[in-house]
N, C-alpha and C positions, 0 to 999 in steps of 0.2 A: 504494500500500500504506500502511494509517495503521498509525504509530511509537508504540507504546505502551510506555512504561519501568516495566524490573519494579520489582516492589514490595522496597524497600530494607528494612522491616523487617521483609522474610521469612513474615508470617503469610500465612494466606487469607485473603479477603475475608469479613468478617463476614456473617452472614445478615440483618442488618437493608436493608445495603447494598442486597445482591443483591439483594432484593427490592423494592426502588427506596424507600428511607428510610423516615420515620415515615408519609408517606402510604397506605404497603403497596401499592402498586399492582403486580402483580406481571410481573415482566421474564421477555419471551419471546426467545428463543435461538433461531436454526435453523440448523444446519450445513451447509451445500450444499458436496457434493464429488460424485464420479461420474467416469467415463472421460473422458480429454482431448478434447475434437472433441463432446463430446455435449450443451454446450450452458448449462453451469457460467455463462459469461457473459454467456447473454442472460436465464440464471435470475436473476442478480443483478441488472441492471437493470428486470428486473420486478419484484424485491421492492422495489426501491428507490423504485419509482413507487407500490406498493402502501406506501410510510410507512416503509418499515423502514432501519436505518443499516446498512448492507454494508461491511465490511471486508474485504481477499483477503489469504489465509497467512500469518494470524497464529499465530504459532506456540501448540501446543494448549497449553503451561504458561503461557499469557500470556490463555488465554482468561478464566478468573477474575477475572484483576485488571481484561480490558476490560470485562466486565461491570460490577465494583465501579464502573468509572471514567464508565460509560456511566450507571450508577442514581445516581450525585454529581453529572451533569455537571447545567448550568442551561441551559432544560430538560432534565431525564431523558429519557436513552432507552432507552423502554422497548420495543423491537424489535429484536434486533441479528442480523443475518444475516453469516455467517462463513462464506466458500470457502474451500474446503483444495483444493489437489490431490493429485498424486503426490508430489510435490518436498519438500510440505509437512512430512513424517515422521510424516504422521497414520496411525501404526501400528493395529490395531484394540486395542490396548493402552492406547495413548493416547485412543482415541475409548472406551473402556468407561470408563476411567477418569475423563474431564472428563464426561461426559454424567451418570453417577452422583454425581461431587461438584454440579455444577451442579443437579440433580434434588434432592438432599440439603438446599440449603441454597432451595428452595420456588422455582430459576427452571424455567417451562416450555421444554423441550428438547426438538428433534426433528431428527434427520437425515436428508437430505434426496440419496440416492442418485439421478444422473445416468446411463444406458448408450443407446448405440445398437449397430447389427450394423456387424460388422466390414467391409463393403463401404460406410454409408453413412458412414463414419468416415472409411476410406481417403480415399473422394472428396470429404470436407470438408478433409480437409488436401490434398489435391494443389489443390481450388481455393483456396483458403488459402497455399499455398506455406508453408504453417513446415512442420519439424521433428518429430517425436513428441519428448516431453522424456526420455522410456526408451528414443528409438531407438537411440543409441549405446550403451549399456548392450547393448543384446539380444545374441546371441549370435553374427547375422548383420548386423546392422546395419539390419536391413529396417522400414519403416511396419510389416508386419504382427508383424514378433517383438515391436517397441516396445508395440504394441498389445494383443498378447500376454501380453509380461510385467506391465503393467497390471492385465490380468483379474486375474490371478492377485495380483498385491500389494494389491488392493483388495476380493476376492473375500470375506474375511470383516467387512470394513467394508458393502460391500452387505448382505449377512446380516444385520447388526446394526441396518441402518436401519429408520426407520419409514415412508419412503413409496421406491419406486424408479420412476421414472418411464422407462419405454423412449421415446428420441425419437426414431426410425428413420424411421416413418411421418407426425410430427408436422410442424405447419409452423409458424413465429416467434409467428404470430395464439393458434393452439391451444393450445402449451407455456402459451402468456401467459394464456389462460381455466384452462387446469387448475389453474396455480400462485397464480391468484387465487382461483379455489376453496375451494384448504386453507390458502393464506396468507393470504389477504382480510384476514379477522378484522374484518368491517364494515364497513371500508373500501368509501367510496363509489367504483360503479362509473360514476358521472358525470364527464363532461370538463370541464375546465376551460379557459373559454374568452377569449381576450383580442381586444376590438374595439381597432384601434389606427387612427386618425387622421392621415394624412400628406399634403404636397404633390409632388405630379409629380414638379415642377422640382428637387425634393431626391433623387429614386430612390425608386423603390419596395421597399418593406423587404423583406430579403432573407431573412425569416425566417416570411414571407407563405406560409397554407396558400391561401388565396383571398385573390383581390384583389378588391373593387369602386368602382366611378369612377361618382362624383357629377358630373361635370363638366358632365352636361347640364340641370343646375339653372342658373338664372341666378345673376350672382354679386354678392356683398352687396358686393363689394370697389368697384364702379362706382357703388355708392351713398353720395356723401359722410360723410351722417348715421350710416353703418354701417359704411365702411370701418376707422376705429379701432376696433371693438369687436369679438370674438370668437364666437364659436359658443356657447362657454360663454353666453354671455349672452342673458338674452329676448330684446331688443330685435332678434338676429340669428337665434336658432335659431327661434323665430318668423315670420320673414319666409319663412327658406328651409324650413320644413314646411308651409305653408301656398302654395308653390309648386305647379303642377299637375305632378301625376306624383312628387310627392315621397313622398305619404301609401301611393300603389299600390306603390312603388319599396319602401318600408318595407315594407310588407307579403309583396312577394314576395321580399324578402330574407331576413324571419324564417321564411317558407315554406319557401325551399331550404336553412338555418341550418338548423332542422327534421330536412330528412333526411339533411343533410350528417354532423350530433353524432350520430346516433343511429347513422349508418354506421360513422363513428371506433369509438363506441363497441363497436359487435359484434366489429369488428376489434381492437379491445384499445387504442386511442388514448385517450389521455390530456389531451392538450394541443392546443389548436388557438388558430389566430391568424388574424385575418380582417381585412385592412388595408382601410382603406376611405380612399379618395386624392380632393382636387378641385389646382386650380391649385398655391398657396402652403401649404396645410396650418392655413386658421387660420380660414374659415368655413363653409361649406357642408359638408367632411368631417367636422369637431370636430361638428356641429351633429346632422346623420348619427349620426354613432358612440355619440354620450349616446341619443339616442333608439333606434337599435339594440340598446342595451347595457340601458337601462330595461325596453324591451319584451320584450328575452329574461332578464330577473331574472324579470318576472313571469307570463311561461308560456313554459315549456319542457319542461313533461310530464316534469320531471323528470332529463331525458337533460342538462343543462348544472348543473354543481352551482357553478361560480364563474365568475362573471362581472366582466371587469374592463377599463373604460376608458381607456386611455391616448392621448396627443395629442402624436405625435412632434417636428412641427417647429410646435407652437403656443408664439410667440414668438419664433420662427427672425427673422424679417423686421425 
């Protein structure tokens, strides 16, 4: 939860503020609350991957000042996405009220109502094991009263939003296309992808979407003249691209890279990581990796939007 201190001299936030300074660029707000179990949290790390800075239950008289402090901060943020739940006292009182001053002083505002049916609720929390956070409150103590008295304390918060999304029938992939849809806002729908460089003998990186192993290249390390020098350098990545099977290896790497990104992509993935490993990590894979990495910068149809090379244990040795 980020800790934001109220404002000591009592005002509002100025309208120059809110509006993100003299640049005028103007600061978007979206409120995300909805029924407990229906998915408030996998909504926040989708906007969160879609650029936006997500904060959870901040209390609504403190929204103001996050905003002012968000359009000061270096750089501005200019997207701030805010979960409320039940807990939070976001009365529809409170939500007319911040949504109106925020609108007032020219940020764009919109809330952002979560529900599902009261069966696929139940069964997210029974496989979940927590709590409803109104179950003790209700009258019987039961998931469904909990669930219950929700409807009903939220029911003209729903009313008042501007988009409500039922996720009953939804699955993790779809919520993630919907809420890129209306939260996108340009935001590129390409992955971002990192060739990372390692040796064996060190583990293979545990944070590896695929792995591939160069090792059936011959290796520069048995060649005196080339053993001090790296991948990075002509005199090696030269040697080992001009290897037989190394140019075919390249190519049906960027083949299957291809339809791997493009798969990520439909499925709502974001980030991929592609370890490519020989012996020690410091010729034949670094060698690999830059020409991997060069060749998906300049075609990739689009579906890779960052590409970025890194070389784990080059200089390990």
């Amino acid at each position: 939860m980020t800790r934001v201190e109220s404002n000591s001299s009592g005002h509002a936030p100025g309208p120059a503020a809110a509006r993100g300074g003299p640049a005028g660029a103007q600061v978007e707000v979206v409120l995300v609350t909805g029924l407990s179990g229906a998915g408030r949290g996998t909504a926040a790390k989708v906007l969160e991957d879609l650029g936006w800075y997500v904060t959870d239950n901040l209390p609504p008289e403190l929204i103001g000042r996050m905003v002012e402090l968000g359009a000061a901060a270096d750089p501005p943020i200019r997207r701030l996405a805010l979960v409320m739940d039940v807990r939070s006292r976001f009365f529809t009182g409170d939500l007319s009220v911040v949504t109106e001053q925020l609108r007032e002083r020219g940020v764009k505002t919109r809330v952002l109502f979560l529900e599902a049916s009261d069966d696929v609720l139940i069964r997210r929390f029974g496989f979940a094991r927590r709590r409803h956070p109104l179950q003790s409150e209700s009258a019987d103590g039961t998931l469904s009263a909990g669930i219950a008295a929700e409807r009903i304390r939220l029911s003209a918060v729903k009313a008042a939003a501007d988009a409500v999304i039922d996720t009953t029938e939804l699955s993790i992939h779809q919520l993630h296309r919907k809420l890129e849809e209306a939260y996108g806002g340009g935001a590129s729908a390409a992955l971002q992808l990192t060739v990372q460089s390692f040796g064996f003998k060190y583990g293979v990186p545990l944070d590896a979407d695929m792995v591939l192993d160069v090792r059936f290249l011959p290796n520069p390390h048995w060649i005196p003249e080339l053993r001090e020098h790296s991948g990075q350098e002509s005199v090696v990545s030269e040697y080992v691209l001009s290897r037989p099977g190394a140019d075919d290896y390249l190519r049906t790497c960027h083949h299957l890279l291809d339809l791997v990104t493009n798969g990520y992509r439909q499925e709502g993935k974001r980030y991929m990581t592609v370890a490519v490993g020989c012996t020690g990590g410091r010729h034949r894979s670094v060698a690999i990796a830059e020409a991997l990495g060069e060749s998906l910068r300049t075609d990739s149809d689009g579906v890779v939007d960052v590409v970025r090379v890194v070389h784990r244990d080059l200089g390990r040795e």
